[in-house]
TORKOL-4160 file (C-alpha; in steps of 0.2 Angstrom, whole numbers, padded with zeros to 4 digits, m for minus):
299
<pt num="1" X="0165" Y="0059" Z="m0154"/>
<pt num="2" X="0164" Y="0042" Z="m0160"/>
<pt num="3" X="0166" Y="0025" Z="m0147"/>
<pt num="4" X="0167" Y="0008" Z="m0157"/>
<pt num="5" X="0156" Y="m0004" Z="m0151"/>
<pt num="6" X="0152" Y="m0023" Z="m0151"/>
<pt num="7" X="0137" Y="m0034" Z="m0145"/>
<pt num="8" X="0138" Y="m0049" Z="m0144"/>
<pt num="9" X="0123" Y="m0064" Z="m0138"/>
<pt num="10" X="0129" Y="m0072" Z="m0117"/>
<pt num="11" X="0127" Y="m0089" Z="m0112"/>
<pt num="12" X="0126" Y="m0096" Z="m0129"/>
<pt num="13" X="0135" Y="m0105" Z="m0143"/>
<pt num="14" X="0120" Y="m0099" Z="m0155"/>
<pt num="15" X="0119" Y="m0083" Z="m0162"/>
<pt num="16" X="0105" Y="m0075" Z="m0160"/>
<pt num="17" X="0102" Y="m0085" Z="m0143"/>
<pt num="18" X="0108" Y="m0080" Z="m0126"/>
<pt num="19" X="0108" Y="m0063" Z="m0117"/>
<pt num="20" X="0110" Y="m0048" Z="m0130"/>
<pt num="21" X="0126" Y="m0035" Z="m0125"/>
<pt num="22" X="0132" Y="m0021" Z="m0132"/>
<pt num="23" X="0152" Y="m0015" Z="m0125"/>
<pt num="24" X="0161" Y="0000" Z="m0128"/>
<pt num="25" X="0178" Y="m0006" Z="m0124"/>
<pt num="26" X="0186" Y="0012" Z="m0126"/>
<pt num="27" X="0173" Y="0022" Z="m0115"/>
<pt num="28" X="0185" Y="0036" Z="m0109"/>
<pt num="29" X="0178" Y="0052" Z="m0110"/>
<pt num="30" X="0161" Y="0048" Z="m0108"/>
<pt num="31" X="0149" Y="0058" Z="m0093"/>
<pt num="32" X="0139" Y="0046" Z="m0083"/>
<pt num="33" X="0124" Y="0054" Z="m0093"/>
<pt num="34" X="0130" Y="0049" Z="m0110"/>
<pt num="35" X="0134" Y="0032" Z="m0104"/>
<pt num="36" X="0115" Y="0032" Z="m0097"/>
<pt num="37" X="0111" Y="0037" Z="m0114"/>
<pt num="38" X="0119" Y="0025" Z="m0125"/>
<pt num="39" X="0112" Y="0011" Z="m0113"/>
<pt num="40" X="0095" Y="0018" Z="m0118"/>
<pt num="41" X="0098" Y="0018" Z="m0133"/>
<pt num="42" X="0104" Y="0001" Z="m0137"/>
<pt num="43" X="0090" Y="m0004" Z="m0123"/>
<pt num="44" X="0099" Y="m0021" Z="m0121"/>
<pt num="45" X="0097" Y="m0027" Z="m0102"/>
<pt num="46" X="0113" Y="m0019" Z="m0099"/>
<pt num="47" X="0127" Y="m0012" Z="m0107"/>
<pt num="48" X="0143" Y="m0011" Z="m0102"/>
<pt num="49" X="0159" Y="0004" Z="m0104"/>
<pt num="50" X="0177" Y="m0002" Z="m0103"/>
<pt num="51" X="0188" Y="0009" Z="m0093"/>
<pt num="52" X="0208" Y="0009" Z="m0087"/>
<pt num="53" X="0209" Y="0004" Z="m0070"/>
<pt num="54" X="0212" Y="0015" Z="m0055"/>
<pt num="55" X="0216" Y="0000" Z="m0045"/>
<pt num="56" X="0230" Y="m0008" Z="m0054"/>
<pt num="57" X="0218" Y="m0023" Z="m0059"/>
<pt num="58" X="0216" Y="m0027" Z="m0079"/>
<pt num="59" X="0200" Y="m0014" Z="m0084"/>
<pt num="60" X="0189" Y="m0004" Z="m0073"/>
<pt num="61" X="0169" Y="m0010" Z="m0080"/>
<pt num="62" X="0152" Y="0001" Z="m0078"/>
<pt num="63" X="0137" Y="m0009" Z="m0081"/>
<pt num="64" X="0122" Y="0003" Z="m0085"/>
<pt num="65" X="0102" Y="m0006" Z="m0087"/>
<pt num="66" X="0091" Y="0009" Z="m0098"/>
<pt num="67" X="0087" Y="0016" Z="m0083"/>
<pt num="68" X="0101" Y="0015" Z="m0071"/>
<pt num="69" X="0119" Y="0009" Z="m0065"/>
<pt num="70" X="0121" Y="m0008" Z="m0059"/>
<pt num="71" X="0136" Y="m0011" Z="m0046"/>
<pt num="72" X="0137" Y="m0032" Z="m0054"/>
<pt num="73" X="0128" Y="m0043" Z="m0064"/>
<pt num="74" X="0133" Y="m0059" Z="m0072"/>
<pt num="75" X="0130" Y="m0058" Z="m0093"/>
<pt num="76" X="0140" Y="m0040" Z="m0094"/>
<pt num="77" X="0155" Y="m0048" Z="m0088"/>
<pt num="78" X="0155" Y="m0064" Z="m0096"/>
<pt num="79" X="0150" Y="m0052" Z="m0111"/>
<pt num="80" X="0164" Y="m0040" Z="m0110"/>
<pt num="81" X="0177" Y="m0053" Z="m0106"/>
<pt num="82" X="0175" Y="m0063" Z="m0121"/>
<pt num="83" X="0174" Y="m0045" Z="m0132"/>
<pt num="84" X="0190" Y="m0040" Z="m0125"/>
<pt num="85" X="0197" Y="m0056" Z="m0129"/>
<pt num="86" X="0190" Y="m0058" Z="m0144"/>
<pt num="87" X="0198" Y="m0040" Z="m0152"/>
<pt num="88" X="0214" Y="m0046" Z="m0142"/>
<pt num="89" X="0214" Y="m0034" Z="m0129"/>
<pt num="90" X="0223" Y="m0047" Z="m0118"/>
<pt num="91" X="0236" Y="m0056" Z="m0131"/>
<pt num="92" X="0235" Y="m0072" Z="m0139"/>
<pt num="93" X="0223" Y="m0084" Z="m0130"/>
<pt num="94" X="0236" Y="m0097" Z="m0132"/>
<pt num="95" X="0230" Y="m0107" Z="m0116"/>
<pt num="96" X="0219" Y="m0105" Z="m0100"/>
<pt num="97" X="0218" Y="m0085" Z="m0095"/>
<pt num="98" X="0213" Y="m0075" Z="m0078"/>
<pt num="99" X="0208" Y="m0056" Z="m0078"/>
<pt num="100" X="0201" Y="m0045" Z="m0065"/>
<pt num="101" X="0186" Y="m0031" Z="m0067"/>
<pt num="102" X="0186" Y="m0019" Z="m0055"/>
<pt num="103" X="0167" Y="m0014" Z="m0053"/>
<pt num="104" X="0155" Y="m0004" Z="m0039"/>
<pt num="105" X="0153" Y="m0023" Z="m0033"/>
<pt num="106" X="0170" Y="m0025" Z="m0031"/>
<pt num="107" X="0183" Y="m0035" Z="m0041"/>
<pt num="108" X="0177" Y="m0048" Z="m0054"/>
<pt num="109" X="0191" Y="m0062" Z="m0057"/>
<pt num="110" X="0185" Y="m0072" Z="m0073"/>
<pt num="111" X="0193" Y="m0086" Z="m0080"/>
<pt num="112" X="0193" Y="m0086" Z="m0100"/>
<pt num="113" X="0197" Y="m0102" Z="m0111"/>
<pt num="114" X="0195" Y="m0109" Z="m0128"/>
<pt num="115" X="0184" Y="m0124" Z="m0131"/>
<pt num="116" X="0182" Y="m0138" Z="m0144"/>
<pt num="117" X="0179" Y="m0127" Z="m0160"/>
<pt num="118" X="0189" Y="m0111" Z="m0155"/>
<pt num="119" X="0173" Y="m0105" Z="m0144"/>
<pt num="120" X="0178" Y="m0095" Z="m0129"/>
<pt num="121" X="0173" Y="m0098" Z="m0114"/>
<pt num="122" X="0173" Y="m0087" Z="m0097"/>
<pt num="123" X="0168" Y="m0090" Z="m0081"/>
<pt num="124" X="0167" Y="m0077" Z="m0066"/>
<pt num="125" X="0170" Y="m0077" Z="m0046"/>
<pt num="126" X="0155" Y="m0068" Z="m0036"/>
<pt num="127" X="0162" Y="m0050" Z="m0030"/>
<pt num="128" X="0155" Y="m0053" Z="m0012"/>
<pt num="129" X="0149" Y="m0065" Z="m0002"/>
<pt num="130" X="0131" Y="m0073" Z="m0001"/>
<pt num="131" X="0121" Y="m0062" Z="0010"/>
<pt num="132" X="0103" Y="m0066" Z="0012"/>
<pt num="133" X="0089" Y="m0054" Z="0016"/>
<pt num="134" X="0069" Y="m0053" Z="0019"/>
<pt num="135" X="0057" Y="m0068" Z="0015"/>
<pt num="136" X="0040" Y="m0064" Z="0008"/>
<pt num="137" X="0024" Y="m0076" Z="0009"/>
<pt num="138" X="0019" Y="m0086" Z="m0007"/>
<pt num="139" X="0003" Y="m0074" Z="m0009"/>
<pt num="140" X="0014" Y="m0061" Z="m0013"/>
<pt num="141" X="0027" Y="m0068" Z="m0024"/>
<pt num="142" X="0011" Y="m0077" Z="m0033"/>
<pt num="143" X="0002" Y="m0061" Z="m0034"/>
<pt num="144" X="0017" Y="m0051" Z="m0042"/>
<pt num="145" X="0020" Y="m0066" Z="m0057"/>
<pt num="146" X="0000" Y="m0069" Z="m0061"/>
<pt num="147" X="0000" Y="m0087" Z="m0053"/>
<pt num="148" X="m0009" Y="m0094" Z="m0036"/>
<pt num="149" X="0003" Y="m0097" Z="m0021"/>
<pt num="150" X="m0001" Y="m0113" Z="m0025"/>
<pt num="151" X="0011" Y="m0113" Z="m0037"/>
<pt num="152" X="0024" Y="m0107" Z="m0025"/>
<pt num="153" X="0035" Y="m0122" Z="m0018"/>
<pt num="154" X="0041" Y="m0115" Z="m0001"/>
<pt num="155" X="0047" Y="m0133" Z="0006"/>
<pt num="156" X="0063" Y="m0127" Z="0003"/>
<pt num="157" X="0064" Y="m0114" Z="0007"/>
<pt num="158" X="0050" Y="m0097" Z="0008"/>
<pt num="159" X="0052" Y="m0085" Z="m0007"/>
<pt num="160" X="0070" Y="m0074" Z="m0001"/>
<pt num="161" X="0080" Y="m0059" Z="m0005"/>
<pt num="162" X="0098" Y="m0066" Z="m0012"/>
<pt num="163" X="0113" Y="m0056" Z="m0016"/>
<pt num="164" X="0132" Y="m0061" Z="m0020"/>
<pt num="165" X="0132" Y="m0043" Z="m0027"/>
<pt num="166" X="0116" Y="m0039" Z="m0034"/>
<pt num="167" X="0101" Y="m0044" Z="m0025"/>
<pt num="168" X="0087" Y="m0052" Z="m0030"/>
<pt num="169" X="0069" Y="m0060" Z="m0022"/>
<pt num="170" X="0073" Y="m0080" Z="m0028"/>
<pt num="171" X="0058" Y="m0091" Z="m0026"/>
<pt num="172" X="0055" Y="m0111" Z="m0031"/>
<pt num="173" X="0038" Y="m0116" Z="m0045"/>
<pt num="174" X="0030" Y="m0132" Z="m0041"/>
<pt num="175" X="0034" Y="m0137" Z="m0062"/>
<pt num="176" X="0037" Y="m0130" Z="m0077"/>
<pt num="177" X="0018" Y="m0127" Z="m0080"/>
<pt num="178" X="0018" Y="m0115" Z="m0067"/>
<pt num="179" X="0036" Y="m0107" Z="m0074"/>
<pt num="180" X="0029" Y="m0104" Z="m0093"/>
<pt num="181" X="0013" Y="m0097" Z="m0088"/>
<pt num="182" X="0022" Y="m0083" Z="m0077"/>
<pt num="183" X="0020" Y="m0066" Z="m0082"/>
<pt num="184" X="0024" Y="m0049" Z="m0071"/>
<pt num="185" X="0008" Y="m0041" Z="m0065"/>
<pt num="186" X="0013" Y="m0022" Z="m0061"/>
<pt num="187" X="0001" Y="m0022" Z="m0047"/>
<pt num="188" X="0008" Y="m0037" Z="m0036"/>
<pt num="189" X="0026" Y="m0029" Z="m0040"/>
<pt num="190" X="0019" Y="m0015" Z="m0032"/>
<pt num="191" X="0013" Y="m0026" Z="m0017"/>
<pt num="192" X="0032" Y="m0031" Z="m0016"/>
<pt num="193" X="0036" Y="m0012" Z="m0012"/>
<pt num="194" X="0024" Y="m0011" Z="0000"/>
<pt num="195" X="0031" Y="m0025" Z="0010"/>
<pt num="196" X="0049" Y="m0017" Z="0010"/>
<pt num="197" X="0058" Y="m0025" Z="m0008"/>
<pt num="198" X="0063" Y="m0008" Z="m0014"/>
<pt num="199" X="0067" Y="m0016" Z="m0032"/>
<pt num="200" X="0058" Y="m0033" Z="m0034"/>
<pt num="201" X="0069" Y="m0043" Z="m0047"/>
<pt num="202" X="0060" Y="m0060" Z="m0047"/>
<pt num="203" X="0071" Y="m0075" Z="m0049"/>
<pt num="204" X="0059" Y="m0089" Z="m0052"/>
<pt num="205" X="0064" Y="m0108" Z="m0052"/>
<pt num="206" X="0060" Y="m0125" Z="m0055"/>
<pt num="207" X="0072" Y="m0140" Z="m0052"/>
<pt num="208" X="0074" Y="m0152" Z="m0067"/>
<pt num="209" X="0083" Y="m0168" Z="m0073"/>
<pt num="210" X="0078" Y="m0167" Z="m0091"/>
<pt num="211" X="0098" Y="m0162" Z="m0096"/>
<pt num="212" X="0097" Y="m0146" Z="m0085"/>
<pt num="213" X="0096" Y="m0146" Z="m0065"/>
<pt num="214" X="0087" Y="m0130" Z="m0066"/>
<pt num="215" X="0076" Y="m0121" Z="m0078"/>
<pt num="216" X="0072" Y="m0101" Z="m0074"/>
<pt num="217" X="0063" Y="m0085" Z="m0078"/>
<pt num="218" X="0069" Y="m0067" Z="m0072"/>
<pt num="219" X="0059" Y="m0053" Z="m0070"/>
<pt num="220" X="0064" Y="m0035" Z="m0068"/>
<pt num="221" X="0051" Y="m0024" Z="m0075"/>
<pt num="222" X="0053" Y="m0010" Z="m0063"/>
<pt num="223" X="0072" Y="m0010" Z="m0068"/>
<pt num="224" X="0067" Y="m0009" Z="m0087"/>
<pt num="225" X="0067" Y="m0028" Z="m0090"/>
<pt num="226" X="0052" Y="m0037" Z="m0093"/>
<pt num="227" X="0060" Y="m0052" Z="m0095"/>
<pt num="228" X="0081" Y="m0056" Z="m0095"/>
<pt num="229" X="0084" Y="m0073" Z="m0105"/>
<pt num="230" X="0101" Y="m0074" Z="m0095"/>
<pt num="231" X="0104" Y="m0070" Z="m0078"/>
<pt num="232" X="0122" Y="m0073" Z="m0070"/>
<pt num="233" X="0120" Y="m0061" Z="m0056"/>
<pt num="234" X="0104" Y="m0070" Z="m0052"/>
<pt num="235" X="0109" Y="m0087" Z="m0053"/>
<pt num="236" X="0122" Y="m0085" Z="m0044"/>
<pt num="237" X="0113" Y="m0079" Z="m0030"/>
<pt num="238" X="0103" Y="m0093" Z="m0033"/>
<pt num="239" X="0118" Y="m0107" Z="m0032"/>
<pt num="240" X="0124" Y="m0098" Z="m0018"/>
<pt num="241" X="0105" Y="m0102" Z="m0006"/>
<pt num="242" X="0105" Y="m0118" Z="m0014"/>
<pt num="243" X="0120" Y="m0123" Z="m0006"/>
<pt num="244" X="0118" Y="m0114" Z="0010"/>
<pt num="245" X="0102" Y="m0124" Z="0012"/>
<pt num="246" X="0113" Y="m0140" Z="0006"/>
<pt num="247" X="0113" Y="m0150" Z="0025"/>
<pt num="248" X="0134" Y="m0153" Z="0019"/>
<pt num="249" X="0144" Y="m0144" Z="0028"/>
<pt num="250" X="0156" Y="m0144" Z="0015"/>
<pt num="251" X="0161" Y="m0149" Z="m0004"/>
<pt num="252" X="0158" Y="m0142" Z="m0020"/>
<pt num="253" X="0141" Y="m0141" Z="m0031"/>
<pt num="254" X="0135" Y="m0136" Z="m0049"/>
<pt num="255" X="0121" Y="m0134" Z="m0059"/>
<pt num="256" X="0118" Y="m0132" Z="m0076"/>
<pt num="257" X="0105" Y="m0118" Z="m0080"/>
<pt num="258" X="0093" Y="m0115" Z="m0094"/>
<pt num="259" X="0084" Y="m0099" Z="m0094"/>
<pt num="260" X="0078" Y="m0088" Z="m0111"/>
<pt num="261" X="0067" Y="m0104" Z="m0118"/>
<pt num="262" X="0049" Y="m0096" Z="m0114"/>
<pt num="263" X="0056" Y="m0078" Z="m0124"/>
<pt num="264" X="0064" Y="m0089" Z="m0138"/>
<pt num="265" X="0083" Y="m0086" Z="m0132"/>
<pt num="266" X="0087" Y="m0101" Z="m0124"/>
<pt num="267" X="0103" Y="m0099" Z="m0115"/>
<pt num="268" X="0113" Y="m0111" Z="m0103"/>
<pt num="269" X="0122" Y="m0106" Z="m0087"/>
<pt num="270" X="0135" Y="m0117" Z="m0079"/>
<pt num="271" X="0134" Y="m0112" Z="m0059"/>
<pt num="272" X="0145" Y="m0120" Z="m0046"/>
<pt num="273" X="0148" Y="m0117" Z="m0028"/>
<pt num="274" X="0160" Y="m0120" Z="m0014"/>
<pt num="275" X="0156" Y="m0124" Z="0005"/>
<pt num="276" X="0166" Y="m0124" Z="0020"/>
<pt num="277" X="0162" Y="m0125" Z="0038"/>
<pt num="278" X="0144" Y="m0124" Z="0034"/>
<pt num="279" X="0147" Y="m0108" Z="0025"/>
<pt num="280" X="0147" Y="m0104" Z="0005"/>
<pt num="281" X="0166" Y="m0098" Z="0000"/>
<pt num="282" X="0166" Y="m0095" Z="m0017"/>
<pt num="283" X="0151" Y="m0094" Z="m0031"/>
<pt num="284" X="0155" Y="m0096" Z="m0049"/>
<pt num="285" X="0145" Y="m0095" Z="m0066"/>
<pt num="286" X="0151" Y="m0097" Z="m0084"/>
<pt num="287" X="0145" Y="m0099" Z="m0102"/>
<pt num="288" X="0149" Y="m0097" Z="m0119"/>
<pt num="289" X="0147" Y="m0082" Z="m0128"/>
<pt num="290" X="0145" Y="m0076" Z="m0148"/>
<pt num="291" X="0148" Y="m0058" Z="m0160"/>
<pt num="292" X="0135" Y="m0053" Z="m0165"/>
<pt num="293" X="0141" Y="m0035" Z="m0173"/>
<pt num="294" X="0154" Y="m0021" Z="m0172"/>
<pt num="295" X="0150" Y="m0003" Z="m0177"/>
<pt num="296" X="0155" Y="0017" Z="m0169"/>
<pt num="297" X="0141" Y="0026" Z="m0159"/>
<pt num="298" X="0140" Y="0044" Z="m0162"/>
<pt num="299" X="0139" Y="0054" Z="m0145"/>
């Protein structure tokens, strides 16, 4: 059988920048293994198969990393949603647009728009709410990225476990020294285990006023990732702490993101937030997206 595919770059206007993705926007009739496969094969961060829905919404979405299934994460659907729109799977993008992906997570509404230049533009709503987990010390987060706890800021908040679907161990850097000399060291992501993260994606950090609020780094190596150069899911989670630490008790907030600089893939990430009642409602995050290529798989 053969299943037409696109990739496309995430959080980017640039080709060649961003997040890489490959979608299969006809994926019926593959098993769960070939689909592990062909994420394998592509060995992208993820890779995403297009399905009908089972719960009346527009598409049901699978997200597989090369070595597993993922229930979120924030590229993929930005990804897929502007492939989909892009092939015209939705009609003419005539004005502002909404869809829904039904995923593990739960359902994915995104908001698709054109932009000066024809670019499209999607932003998605966070599947679940903001849940927080564990803290770990600076020692530990330091040990698992090959910098001193020094280099930790923990003013803030201590390094913590985040999740609006997809959790993550989010921690602040003192600068941006400290952010481009991090580098995973398999042993102190193996201290992580030992303290009870099952699957230590780190989220590192640094607040910035130099045209970005916030410049990051993401980690997964124990998820086949080394390093992601656009993480929605994460900064998501991120926006989401920031604003629960906020002292408001309510408004709105936003951030624009750079992560991808240190691997050569710069890519922006527009992240905003809602508070009510001392609570965090809704988290959002958007970008930009570019085709790369089309081509058919053979399975």
């Amino acid at each position: 059988m053969r299943y037409r595919y696109f990739t496309c770059d995430v959080f980017t206007d640039t080709r060649f920048g961003g997040n890489q993705l490959a979608v299969l926007p006809e994926a019926e009739g593959l098993s769960d293994r070939q689909m592990q496969q062909i994420a394998r094969e592509f060995n992208f961060s993820e890779t995403t198969f297009v399905l009908p829905p089972e719960a009346g919404h527009d598409r049901r979405v699978r997200i597989f990393t090369p070595p597993r299934e993922v229930p979120f994460a924030g590229h993929p659907n930005i990804g897929t949603a502007f492939v989909l729109t892009t092939m015209g799977a939705f009609g003419p993008l005539d004005g502002p647009a909404s869809i829904t992906f039904e995923e593990e997570a739960g359902l994915v509404p995104i908001a698709i728009q054109k932009r000066e230049g024809g670019r499209i533009w999607c932003e998605l709503t966070a599947p679940q709410s903001l849940t927080l987990g564990r803290t770990v010390t600076a020692q530990a987060v330091a040990a698992a990225v090959s910098l001193s706890a020094a280099d930790i800021l923990t003013t803030a908040h201590a390094p913590q476990m985040a999740s609006v679907g997809l959790p993550f161990l989010i921690a602040e850097l003192r600068d941006r020294d400290a952010l481009a000399r991090a580098r995973p060291d398999i042993s102190g992501l193996d201290g992580l285990v030992a303290e009870g993260i099952e699957l230590p994606d780190l989220h590192l950090y640094v607040r910035t006023s130099d045209g970005f609020d916030i410049r990051a780094r993401m980690f997964a190596p124990m998820d086949g990732v080394p390093e992601d150069p656009a993480t929605g899911s994460a900064n998501c989670a991120l926006a989401g702490l920031l604003s629960h630490l906020d002292e408001a008790a309510g408004g709105t907030f936003s951030w624009r993101i750079a992560q991808g600089v240190e691997m050569g893939r710069p890519s922006v990430l527009e992240a905003r937030t809602e508070k009510r009642d001392g609570e965090v409602v809704n988290v959002w995050i958007g970008g930009e997206s570019v085709m790369v290529g089309e081509g058919y798989i053979e399975v």
